[in-house]
KOLKOLNU-814144 format. One record per residue: y, z, x of N, C-alpha, C, O in turn. Coordinates in steps of 0.02 Angstrom, whole numbers, plus 32768, in hexadecimal, padded with zeros to 4 digits. Layout:
YZXYZXYZXYZX ...
***
This chain:
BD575FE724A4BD375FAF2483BD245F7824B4BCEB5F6024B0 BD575F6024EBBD395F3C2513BD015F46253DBCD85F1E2553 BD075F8E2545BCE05F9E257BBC8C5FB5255FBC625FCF2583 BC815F9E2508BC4E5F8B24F9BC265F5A250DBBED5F5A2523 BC605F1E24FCBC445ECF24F6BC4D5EBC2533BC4B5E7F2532 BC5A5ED32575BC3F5EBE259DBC1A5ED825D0BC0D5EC32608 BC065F2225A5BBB75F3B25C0BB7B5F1925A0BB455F0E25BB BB925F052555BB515ECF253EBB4E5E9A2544BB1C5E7D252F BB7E5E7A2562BB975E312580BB6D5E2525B8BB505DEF25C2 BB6A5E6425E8BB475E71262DBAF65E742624BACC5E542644 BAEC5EA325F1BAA75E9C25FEBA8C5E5525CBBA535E4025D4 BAB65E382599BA955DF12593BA9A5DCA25B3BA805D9525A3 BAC15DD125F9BAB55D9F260ABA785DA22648BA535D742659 BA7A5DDC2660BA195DF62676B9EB5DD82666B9BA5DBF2682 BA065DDE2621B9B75DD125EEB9A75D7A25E6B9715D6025D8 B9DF5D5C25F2B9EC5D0625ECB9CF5CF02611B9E15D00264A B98D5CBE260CB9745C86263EB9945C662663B9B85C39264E B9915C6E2682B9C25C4126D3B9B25BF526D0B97A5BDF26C3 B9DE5BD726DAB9D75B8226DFB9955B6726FDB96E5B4026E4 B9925B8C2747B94B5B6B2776B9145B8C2748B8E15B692746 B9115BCE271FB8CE5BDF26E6B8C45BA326C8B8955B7C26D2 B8F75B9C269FB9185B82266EB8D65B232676B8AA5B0C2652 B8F15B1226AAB8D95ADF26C7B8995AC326DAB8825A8E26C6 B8795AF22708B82E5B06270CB8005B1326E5B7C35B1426EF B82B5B24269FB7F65B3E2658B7F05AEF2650B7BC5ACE264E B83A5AD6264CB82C5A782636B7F85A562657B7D85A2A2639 B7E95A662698B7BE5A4426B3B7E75A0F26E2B7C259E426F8 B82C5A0926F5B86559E3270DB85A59F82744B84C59CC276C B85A5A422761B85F5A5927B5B8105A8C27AEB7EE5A9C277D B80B5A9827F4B7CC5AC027FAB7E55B03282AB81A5AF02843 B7E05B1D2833B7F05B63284CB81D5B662895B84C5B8628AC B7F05B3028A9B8025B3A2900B82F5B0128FFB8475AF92937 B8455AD328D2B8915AA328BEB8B65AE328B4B8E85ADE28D7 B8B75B162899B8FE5B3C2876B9065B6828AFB9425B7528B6 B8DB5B8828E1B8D75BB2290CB8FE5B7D293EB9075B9C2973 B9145B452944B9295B0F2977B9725B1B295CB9A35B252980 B9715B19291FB9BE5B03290FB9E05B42291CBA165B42293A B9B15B9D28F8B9E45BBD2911B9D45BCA2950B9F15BFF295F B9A35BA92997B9CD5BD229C4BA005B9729D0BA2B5BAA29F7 BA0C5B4D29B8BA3E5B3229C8BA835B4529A5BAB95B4029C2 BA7B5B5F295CBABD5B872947BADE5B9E2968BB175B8C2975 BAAB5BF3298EBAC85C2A29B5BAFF5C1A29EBBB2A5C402A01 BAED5BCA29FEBB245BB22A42BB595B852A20BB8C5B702A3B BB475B7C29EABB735B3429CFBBAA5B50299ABBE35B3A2991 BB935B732985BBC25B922931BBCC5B612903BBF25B6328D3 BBAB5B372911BB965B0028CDBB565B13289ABB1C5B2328A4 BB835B072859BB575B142827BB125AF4281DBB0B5AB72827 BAD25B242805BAA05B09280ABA975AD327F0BA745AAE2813 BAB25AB027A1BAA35A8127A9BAA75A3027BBBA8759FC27B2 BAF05A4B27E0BB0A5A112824BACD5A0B285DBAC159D52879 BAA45A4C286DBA965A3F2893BA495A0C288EBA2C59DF28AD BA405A39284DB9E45A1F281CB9FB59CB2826B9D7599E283A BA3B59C82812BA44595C2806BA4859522849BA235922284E BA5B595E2881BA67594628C1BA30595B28E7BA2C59312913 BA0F597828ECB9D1598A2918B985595628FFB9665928291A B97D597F28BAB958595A2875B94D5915286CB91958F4286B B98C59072864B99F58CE2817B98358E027DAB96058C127B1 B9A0592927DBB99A592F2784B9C659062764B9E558EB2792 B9DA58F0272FBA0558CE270ABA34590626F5BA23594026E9 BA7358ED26F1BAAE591B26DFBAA0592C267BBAB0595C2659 BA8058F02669BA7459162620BA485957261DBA575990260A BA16593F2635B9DA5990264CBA0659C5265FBA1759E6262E BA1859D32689BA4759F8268CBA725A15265ABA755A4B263D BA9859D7265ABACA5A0825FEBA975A2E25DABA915A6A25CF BA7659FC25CABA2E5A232589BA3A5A59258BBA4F5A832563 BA215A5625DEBA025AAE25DFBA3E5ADC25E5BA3D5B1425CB BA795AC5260CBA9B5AFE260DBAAD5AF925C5BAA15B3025AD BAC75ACE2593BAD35AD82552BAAC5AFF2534BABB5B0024F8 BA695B322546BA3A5B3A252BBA395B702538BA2E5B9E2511 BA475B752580BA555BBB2596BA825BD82580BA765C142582 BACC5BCA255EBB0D5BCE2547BB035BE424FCBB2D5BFE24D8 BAC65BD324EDBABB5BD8249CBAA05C0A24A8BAAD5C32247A BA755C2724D9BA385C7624DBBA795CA724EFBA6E5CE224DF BAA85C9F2505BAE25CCF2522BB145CDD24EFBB345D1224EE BB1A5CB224C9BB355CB2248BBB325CF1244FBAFD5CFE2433 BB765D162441BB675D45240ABB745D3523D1BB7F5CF923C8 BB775D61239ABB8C5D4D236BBBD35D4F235FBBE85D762389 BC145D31232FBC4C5D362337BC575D7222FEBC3D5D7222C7 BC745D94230FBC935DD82309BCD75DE422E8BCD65E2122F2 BD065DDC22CFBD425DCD22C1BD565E2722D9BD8E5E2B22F2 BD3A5E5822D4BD3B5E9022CABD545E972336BD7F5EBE234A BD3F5E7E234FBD365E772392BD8A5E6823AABDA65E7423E0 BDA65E49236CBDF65E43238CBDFA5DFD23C4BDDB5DF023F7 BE375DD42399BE465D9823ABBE805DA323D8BEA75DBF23B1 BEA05D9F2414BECF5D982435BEFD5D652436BEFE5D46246C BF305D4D23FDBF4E5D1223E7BF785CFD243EBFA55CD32445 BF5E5D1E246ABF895CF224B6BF5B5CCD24CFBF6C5CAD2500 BF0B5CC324B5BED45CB324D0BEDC5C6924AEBEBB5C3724BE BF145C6F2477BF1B5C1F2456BF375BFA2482BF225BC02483 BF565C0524A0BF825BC624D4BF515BBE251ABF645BAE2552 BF0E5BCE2505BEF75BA6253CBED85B55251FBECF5B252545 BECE5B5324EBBEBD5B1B24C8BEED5B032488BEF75B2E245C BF0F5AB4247EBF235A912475BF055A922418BECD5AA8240E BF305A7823DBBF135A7823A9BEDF5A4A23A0BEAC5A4F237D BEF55A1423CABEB459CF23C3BE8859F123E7BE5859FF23C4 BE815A05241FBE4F5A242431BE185A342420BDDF5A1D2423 BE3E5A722405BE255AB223DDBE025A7F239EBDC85A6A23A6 BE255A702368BDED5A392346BDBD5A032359BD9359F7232D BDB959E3238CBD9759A623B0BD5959D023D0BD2359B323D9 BD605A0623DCBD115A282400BD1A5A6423E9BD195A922412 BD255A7323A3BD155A912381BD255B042399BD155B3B2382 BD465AEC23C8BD4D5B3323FEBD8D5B5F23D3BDAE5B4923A4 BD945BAD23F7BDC85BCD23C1BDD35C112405BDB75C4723FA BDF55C0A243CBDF55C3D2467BE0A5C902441BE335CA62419 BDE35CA1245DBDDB5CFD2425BE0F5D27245DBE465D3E244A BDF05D2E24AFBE025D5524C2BDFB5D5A2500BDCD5D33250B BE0E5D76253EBE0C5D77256CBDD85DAD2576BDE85DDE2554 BD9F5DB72598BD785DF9259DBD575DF225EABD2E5DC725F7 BD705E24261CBD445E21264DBD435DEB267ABD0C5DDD2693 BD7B5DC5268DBD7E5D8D269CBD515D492687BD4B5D1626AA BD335D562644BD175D17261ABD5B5D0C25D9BD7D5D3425B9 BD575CC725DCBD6B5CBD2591BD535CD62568BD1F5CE12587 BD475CF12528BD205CEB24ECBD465CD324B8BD7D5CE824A6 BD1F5C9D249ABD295C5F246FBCF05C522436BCB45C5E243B BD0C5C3D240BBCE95C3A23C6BCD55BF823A9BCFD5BCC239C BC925BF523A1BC7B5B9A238BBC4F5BA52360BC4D5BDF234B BC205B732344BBEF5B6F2330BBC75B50235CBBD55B332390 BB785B602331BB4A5B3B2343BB3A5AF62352BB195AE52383 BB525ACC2322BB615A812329BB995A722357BB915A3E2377 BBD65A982364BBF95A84238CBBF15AB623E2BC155AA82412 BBCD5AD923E3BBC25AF22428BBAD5ABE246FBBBB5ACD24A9 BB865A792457BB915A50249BBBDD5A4C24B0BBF35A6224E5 BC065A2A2477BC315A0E248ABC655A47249BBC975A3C24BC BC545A892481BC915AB52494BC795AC124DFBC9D5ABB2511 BC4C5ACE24E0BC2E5ADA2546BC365AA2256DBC345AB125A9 BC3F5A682564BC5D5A3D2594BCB15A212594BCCE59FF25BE BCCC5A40254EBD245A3E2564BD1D5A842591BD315A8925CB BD005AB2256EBD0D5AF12597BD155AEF25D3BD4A5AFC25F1 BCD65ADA25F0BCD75AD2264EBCEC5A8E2663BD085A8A2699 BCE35A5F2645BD195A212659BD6E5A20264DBD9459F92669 BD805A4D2624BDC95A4A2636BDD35A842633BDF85A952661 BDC45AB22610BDEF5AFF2621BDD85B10266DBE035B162699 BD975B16267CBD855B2926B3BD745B6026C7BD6E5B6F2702 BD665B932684BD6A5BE62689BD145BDF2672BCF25BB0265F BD045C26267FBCC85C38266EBCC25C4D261ABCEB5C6D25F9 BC915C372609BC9C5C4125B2BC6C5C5D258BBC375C432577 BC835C982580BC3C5CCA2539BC635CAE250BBCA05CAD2503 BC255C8E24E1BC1B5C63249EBC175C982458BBE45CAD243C BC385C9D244FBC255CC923F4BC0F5C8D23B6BC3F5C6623B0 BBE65C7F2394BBD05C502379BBE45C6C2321BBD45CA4230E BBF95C512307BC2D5C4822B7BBFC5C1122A5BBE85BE422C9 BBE75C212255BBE85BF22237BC1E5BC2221CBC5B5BC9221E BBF95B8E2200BC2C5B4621EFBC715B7621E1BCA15B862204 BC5A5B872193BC9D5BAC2172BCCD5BDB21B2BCFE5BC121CE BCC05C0021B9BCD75C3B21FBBD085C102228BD445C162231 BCDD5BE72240BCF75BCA2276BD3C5B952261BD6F5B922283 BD325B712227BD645B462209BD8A5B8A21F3BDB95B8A221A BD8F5BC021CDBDC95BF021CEBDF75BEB2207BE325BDC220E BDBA5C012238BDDB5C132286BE175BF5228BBE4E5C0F228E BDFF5B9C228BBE2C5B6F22A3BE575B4E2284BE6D5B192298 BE6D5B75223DBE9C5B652219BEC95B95220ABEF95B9021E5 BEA85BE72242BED25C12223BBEF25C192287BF1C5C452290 BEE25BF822B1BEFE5BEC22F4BF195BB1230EBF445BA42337 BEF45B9322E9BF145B4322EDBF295B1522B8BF1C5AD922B3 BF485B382294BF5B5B0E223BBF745AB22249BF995A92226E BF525AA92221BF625A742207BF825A5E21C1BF675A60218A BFD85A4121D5BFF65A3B2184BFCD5A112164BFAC59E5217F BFCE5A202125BFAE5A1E20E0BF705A2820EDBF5559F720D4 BF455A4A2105BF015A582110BF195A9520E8BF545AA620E7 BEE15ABD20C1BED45AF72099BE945B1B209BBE675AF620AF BE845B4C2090BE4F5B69208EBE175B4C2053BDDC5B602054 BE2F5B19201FBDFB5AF32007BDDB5ABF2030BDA55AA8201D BDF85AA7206BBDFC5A6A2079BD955A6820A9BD725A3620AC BD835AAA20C2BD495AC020DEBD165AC420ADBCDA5ABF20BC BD305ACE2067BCF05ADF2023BCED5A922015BCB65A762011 BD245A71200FBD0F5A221FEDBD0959E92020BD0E59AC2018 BCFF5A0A204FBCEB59C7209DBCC259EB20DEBCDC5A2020F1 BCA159E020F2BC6B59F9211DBCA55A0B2162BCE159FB2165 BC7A5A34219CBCB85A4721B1BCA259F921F3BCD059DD2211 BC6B59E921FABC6759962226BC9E597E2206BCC859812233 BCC0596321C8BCDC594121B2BD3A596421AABD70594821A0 BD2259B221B5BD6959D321CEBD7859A52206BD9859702201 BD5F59BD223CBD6659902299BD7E5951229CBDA9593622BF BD4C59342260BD7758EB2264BDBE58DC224CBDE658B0225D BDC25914221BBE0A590621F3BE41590D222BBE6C58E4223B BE2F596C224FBE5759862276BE62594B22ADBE97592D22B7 BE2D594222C9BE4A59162319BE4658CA2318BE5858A92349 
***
């Protein structure tokens, strides 16, 4: 089973626009800017878009955008069938886990794989790489799905499975954190 999802893991991520594409479609860099940064990558091992803001002056929001954007095209669907690894919970905290909306699934291939939504995928991709620090395939849950997730990994006393039908799950996050 693993050794499905991360033969299709591999070739989506082939298929994923690269940040410097990504960029040049915006009209932000022009060809022979991204051809600078990676041959400055190849010596530096700094991420491209450390290098796009320091070479550039792209703005660090531009950046998020896009890699947030890119994070959303790499993104599968969430799977429950795919199997949750309950040791993948103690990498994230219950406030956490409610405050950016995140639900760690599983270890695969040396990526995390973690479970969000759509509305909450900025904020789960910048706790992700600002404090875990791991590389992260996104499985995307709707509202409902995702509020299960995190009341079946991260319970909250007196929270119930009505509590997602009679309050939006924005207004879950606020309750939770």
């Amino acid at each position: 089973m693993l050794s499905e999802c991360n033969c299709w893991a591999q070739v989506h991520r082939r298929n994923t626009m690269r940040i410097g594409e990504m960029l040049v479609r915006m009209g932000v860099l022009n060809q022979v800017q991204v051809e600078e940064i990676l041959e400055e990558q190849g010596s530096t091992n700094q991420s491209f878009g450390t290098l796009a803001e320091r070479m550039f002056g792209i703005s660090p929001d531009t950046i998020e955008r896009v890699w947030v954007e890119q994070m959303q095209d790499r993104a599968t669907l969430f799977d429950a069938q795919r199997g949750i690894d309950d040791s993948a919970r103690e990498l994230v905290i219950r406030r956490q886990a409610w405050q950016f909306g995140i639900v760690p699934l599983r270890m695969d291939d040396g990526y995390l794989v973690a479970a969000t939504s759509r509305k909450q995928l900025p904020r789960a991709v910048r706790f992700a790489t600002r404090v875990l620090g791991l590389a992260v395939q996104f499985e995307i849950a709707d509202d409902e799905s995702l509020a299960a997730l995190l009341m079946h990994q991260y319970p909250i006393r007196g929270m119930d499975k009505s509590v997602p039908a009679e309050n939006g799950l924005s207004e879950l996050f606020r309750k939770a954190a």
